[in-house]
C-alpha positions, 0 to 999 in steps of 0.5 A: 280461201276461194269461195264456193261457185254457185251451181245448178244440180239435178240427179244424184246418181252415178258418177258426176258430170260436171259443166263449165259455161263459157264467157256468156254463159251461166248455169242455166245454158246446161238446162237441157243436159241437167234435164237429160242426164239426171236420171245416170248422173249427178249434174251440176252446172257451175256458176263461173266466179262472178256469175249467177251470183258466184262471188266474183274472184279478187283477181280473175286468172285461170289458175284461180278459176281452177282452184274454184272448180275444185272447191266445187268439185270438194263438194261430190265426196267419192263420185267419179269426175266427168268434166263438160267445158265450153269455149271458156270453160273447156279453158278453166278444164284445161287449166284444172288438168294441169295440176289435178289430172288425177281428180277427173275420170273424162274430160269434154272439150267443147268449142274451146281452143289451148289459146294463144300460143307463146310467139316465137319471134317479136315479129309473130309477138307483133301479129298475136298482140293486133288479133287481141286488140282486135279481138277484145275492140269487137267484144268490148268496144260496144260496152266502151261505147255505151251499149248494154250487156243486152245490147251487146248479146243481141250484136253478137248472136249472128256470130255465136249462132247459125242462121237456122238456130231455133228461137229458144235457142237465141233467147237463151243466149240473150238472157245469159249475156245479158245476166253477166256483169259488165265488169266481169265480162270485161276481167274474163275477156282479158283472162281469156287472152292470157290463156296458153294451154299449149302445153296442157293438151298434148299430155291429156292421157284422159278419155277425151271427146271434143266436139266442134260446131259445124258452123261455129264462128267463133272457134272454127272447127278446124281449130277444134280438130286440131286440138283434138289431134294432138290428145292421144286416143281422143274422139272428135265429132262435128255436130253438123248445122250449128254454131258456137252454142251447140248444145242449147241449137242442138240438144238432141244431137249434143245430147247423143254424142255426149252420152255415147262418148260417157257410156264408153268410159262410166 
């Protein structure tokens, strides 16, 4: 039996607006958005499994991570689902969507990707293996060497945020990497790896926003577009001058382009 995550709520209002942090993330990096939609919404920001004191999964792999989001979301009895994912967590929403379509109203895919997508030829299998070994030697290779989660966050914060990222913002960041437990750091980067959302988002008929950062390094807004253009009707927005972390660097903007799109589908 999956344990219920732990979360952030704030309103009872309205519809649901559910949000799914991403690797280094927690429920706290949604204070800006439980603060701003309360008043029309029941917000909730989860606590990915082995987060912020979510039990960890005995196994982490995204068809268990959606089993936990609809643990949760068992706990919002008659309310319309709008669900919010960043990076990750617009993977564990894609993985939910592939069996539970039916249980969301709208979805927000946010600075996320489909994954990797199966290779075709050993040559292609060849090159996607040496991107992942690279991948998890520039996001693991710091624990391997000794350094602290801290250490790490502070390494990390020129690629997952711009250059002009308000001081708030990159202290956020910190204590958010710095909160999540090496080990399970270690099973979500593997679990991200595994990820092919291929075949998930080119049948997507919810009402979609994606939104990239216009200086995101992490996931490059053409790589947002792209997804967004194979979800029919689906409406993309770059919100301009910031990184990875949109909506802690930009509350404002990611605020009014969240809240435009929700007012079209509510």
């Amino acid at each position: 039996m999956v344990q219920l995550p732990t979360s952030l709520r704030s309103g009872s209002a309205g519809d649901a607006l559910v949000l799914l942090h991403g690797i280094g993330g927690c429920a706290q990096v949604w204070q800006p958005q439980l603060d701003a939609f309360s008043s029309r919404f029941c917000v909730v920001a989860w606590n990915m499994p082995g987060y912020g004191g979510s039990e960890p999964l005995p196994q982490m792999t995204f068809p268990a991570l959606a089993d936990a989001l609809e643990t949760l979301l068992d706990t919002l009895p008659g309310r319309r689902i709008h669900l919010v994912g960043h990076s990750m967590g617009g993977m564990v929403a894609q993985e939910f969507l592939r069996r539970r379509a039916h249980r969301a109203s709208s979805i927000c895919l946010y600075a996320t990707s489909p994954g990797l997508a199966q290779p075709e030829t050993p040559e292609a299998l060849q090159e996607a293996r040496e991107r992942a070994r690279e991948f998890m030697v520039r996001r693991i290779g710091p624990l391997d060497a000794g350094k602290t989660m801290r250490d790490m966050a502070e390494s990390l914060l020129d690629q997952l945020l711009s250059l002009r990222a308000p001081e708030a913002a990159r202290a956020a960041a910190i204590e958010s990497i710095s909160s999540v437990p090496p080990a399970v750091y270690r099973d979500a980067m593997r679990c991200i790896l595994s990820f092919d959302g291929t075949a998930i988002v080119p049948k997507i008929d919810l009402p979609t926003l994606v939104i990239a950062g216009g200086e995101d390094r992490t996931i490059a807004p053409a790589i947002v577009e792209a997804m967004a253009r194979q979800i029919a009707g689906a409406r993309f927005e770059i919100i301009p001058r910031v990184g990875h972390l949109a909506n802690l660097e930009d509350p404002p903007a990611f605020n009014r382009v969240l809240s435009e799109f929700l007012d079209t589908v509510r």
